[in-house]
C-alpha positions in Angstrom: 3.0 -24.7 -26.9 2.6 -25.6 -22.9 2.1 -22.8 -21.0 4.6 -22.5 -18.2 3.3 -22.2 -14.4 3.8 -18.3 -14.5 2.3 -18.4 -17.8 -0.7 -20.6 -17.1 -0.9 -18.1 -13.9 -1.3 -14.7 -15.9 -3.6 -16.5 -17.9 -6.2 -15.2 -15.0 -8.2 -18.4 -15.3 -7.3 -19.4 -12.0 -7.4 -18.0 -8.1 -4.0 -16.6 -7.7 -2.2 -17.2 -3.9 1.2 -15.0 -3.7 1.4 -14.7 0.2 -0.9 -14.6 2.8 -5.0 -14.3 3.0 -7.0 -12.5 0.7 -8.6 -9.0 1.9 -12.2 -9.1 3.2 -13.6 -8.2 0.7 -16.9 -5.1 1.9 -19.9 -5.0 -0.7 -22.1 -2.4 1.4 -22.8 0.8 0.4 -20.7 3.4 1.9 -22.4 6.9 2.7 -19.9 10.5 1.8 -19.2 10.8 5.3 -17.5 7.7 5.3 -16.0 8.2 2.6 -14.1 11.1 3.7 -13.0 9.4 7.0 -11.4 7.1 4.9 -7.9 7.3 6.2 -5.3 7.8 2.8 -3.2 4.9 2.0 0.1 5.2 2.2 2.7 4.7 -0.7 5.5 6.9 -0.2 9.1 6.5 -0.3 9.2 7.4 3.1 7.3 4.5 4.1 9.2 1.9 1.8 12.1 3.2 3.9 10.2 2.8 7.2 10.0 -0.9 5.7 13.4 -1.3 5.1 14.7 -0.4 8.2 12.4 -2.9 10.1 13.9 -5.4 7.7 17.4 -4.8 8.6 16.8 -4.8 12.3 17.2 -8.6 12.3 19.7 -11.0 10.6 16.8 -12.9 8.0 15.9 -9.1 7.1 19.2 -8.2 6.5 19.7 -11.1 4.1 16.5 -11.1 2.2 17.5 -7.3 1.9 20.6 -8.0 0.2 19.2 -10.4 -2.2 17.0 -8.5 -3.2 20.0 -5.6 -4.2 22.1 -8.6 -5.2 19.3 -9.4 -8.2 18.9 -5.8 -8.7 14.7 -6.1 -8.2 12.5 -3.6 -7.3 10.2 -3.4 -4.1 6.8 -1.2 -5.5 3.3 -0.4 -3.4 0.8 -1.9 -5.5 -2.7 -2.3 -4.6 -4.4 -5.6 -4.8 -6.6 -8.6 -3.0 -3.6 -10.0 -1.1 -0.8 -8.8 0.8 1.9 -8.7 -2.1 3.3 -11.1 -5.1 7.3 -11.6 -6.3 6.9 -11.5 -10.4 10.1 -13.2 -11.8 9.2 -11.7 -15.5 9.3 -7.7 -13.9 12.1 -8.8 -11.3 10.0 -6.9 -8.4 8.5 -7.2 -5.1 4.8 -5.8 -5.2 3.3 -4.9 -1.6 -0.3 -4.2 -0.9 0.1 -0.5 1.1 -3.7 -1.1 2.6 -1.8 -3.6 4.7 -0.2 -2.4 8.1 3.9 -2.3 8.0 4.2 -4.9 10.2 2.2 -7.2 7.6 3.9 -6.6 4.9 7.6 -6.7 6.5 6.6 -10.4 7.0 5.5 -10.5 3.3 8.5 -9.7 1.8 10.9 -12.2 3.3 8.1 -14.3 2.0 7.9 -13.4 -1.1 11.8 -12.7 -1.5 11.8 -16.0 -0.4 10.5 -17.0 -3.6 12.7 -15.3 -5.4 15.5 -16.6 -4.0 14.5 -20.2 -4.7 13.5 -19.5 -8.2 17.7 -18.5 -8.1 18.5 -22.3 -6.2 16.5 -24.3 -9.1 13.6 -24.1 -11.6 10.2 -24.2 -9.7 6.6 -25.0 -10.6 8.6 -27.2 -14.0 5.9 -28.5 -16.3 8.1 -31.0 -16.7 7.7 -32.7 -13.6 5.3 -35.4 -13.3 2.2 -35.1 -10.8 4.1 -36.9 -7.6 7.3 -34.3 -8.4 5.2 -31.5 -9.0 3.1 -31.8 -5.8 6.3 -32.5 -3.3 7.8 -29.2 -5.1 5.4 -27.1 -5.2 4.1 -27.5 -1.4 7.8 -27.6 -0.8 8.4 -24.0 -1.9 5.2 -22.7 0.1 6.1 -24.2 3.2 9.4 -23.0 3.1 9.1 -19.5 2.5 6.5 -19.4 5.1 9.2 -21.0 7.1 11.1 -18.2 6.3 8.8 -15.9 7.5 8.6 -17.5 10.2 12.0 -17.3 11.0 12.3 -13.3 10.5 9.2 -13.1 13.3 10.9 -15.2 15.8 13.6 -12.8 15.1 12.0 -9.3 15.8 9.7 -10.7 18.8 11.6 -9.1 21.2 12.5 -5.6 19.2 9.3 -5.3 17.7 6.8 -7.3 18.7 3.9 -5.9 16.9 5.6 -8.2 14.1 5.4 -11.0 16.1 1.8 -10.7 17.4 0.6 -9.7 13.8 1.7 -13.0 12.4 -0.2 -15.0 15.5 -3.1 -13.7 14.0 -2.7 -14.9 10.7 -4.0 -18.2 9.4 -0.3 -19.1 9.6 0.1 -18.9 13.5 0.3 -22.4 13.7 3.8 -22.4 12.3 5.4 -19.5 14.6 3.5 -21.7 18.1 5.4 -24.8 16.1 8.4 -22.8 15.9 8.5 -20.8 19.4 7.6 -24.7 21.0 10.4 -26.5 19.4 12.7 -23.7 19.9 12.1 -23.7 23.8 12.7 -27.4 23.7 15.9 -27.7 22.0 17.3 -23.8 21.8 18.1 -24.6 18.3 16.7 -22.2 15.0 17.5 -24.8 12.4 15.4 -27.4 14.3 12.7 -24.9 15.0 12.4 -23.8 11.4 12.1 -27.5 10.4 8.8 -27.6 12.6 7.4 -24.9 11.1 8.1 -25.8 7.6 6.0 -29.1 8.5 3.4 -27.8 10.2 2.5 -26.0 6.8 1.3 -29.0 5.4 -1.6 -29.4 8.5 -3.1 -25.7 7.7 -6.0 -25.2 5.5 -4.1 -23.1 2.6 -3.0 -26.1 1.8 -5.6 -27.0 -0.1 -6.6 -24.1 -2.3 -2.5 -24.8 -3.5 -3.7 -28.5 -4.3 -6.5 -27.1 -6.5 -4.3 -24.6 -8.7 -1.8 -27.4 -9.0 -4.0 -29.7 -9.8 -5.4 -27.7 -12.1 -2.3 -26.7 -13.7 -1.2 -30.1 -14.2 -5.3 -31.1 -15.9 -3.9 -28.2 -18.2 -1.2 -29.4 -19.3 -2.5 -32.8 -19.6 -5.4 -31.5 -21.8 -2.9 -29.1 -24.5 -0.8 -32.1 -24.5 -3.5 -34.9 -25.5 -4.6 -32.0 -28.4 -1.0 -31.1 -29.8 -0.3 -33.6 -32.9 3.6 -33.6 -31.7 4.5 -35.7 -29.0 5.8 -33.5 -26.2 7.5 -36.6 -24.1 9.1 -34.3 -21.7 6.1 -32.2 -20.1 4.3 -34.0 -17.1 7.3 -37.5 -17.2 10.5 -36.5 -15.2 10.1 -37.7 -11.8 12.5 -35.3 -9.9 14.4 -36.7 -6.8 12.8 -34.9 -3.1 16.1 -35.2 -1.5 17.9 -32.7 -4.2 14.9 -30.5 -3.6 15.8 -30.5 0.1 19.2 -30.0 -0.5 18.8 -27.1 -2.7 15.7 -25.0 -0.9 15.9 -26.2 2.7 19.0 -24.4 3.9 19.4 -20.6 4.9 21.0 -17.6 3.1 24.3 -18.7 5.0 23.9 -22.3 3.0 23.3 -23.9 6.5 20.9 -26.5 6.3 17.6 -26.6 8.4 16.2 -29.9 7.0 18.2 -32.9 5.7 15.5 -35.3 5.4 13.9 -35.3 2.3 11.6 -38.4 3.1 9.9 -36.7 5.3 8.1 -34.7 2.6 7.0 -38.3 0.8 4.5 -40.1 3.5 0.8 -39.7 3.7 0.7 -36.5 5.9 2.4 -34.7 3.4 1.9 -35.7 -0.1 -1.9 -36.0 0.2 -5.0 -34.4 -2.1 -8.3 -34.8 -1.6 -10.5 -37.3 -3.4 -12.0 -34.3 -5.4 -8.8 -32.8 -6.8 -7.7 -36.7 -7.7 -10.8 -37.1 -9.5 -10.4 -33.9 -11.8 -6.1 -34.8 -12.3 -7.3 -38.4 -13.0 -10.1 -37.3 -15.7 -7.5 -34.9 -17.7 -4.3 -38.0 -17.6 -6.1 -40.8 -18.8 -6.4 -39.5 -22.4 -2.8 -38.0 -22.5 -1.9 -41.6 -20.9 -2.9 -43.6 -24.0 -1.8 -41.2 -26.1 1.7 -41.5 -24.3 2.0 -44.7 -23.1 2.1 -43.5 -19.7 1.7 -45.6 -16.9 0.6 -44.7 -13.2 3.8 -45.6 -12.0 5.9 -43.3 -14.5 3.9 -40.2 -13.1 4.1 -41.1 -9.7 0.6 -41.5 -8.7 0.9 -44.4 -6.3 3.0 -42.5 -4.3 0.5 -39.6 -3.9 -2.3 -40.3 -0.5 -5.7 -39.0 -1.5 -8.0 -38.3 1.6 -11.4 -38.9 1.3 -14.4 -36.6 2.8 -14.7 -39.5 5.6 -11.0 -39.6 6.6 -10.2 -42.6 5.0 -7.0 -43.0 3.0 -6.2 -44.3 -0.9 -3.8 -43.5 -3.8 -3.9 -41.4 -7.0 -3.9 -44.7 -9.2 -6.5 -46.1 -7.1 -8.7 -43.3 -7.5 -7.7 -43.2 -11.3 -8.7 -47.2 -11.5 -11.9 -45.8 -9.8 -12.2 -42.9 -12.5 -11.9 -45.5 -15.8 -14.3 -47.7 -14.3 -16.9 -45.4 -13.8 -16.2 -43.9 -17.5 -16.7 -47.6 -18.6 -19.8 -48.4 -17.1 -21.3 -44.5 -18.4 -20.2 -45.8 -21.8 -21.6 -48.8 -21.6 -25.4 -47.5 -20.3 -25.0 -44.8 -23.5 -24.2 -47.7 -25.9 -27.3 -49.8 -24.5 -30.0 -46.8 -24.4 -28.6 -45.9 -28.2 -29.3 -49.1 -28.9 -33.2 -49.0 -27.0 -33.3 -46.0 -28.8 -32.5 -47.3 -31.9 -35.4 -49.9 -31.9 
């Protein structure tokens, strides 16, 4: 049985990336003095409220708020290595308390975020092939950053310790996007389209390429092992316009981004050589075992970047892949065969 992305996700066998950076992470030795001074993290109810009321002091807040009470899921402290996760098995919010409020008020419209597309349509499907999966799955990153985004913009003027704590995040580049497209054309749906684009030029970008990739080499692998063919898992190619249409709007239905196309060219749907490498090495067994083609999975349609800047495709890189395999074969069968004199 295929693992589903939540699934394959618990599994633990993989770097897991629910919102924001991870926590610098301290390996000296700490004396007892320190240890005392140590100030006590901060869990209580009290605080949660604290966070709520920041939340409803703006109108994204407000509406990620009542979401949230609309699906009847819980908001818990929880410490961890990130800032906080949505779990759609448990229906809750988890938030790291080590983090400052203002921190993990952004998080949670991020990660409600989440949960509110996971409500629009099924994310992260197995079923998707590789092109489908990719636009997806960056898709639902970018936007709830966008989202984020949107809530800081927001509270910059009545709290603008919110505001100053997300410039400096690794996400910054989004809210400049946002604040310089907004002072250009005065308009929040334009401004959140720019930010939801400029996700795809930061570097997080690519440690979601690896866990996809990786995701999809799973399934690829348990699918080229299972002795029933499982035709569904890896084929549909899903359409990025009705992805658009279904995540790219605000809780009010208004859309921010009409365009899906904009989601399909080379700036966007790109990997790099090394992920295409590893996806190509796990789909040419299921391929011949399922008559797959390049073209039924969408790889032509996927830009890989190479170290030097230069551009190719996912098939190309496959082609490269199966040629190399050949030519190993080929020296194994020829010094088996020196061998063998």
């Amino acid at each position: 049985m295929v693992a589903s992305y939540q699934e394959f996700m618990a599994q633990g066998s993989v770097e897991h990336f629910p919102s924001g950076q991870k926590n610098a992470q301290h390996h000296n030795t700490m004396t007892l003095s320190k240890l005392f001074r140590r100030p006590r993290i901060d869990q209580s109810p009290e605080r949660m409220e604290r966070l709520k009321k920041m939340l409803s002091e703006s109108k994204t807040g407000r509406q990620t708020l009542e979401f949230l009470e609309q699906k009847g899921s819980e908001m818990i402290f929880e410490p961890m290595k990130y800032y906080g996760y949505f779990s759609p098995d448990k229906n809750l919010v988890a938030l790291n308390p080590k983090m400052s409020d203002e921190d993990l008020a952004v998080t949670f419209v991020h990660e409600v975020r989440h949960a509110w597309q996971d409500s629009q349509m099924k994310t992260t499907d197995p079923k998707s092939n590789p092109r489908s999966f990719l636009v997806n799955g960056f898709l639902i990153e970018a936007d709830a950053c966008a989202a984020e985004v949107m809530y800081a913009h927001e509270m910059r003027e009545k709290n603008p310790k919110i505001w100053d704590a997300h410039q400096k995040s690794g996400y910054a580049p989004m809210s400049t996007e946002f604040e310089k497209t907004f002072n250009e054309t005065g308009d929040t749906e334009k401004a959140r389209e720019s930010a939801l684009l400029k996700w795809y030029d930061l570097k997080v970008k690519r440690s979601y390429g690896d866990t996809y990739v990786k995701y999809m080499a799973y399934i690829a692998r348990a699918l080229k092992k299972q002795k029933e063919m499982e035709p569904q898992y890896l084929s549909t190619n899903k359409s990025t316009q009705k992805m658009v249409d279904k995540l790219c709007v605000d809780y009010d239905k208004k859309p921010f981004m009409t365009d899906g196309k904009k989601l399909e060219t080379p700036e966007k749907l790109f990997i790099n050589e090394e992920q295409a490498k590893k996806l190509s090495k796990a789909l040419i067994p299921y391929m011949a075992k399922y008559n797959r083609t390049p073209e039924k999975l969408g790889l032509p349609q996927i830009t890989v970047v190479r170290p030097d800047g230069t551009k190719t495709t996912c098939d190309m890189i496959m082609q490269q892949v199966k040629d190399e395999q050949k030519l190993n074969n080929a020296l194994k069968a020829m010094n088996n065969k020196n061998q063998g004199r």
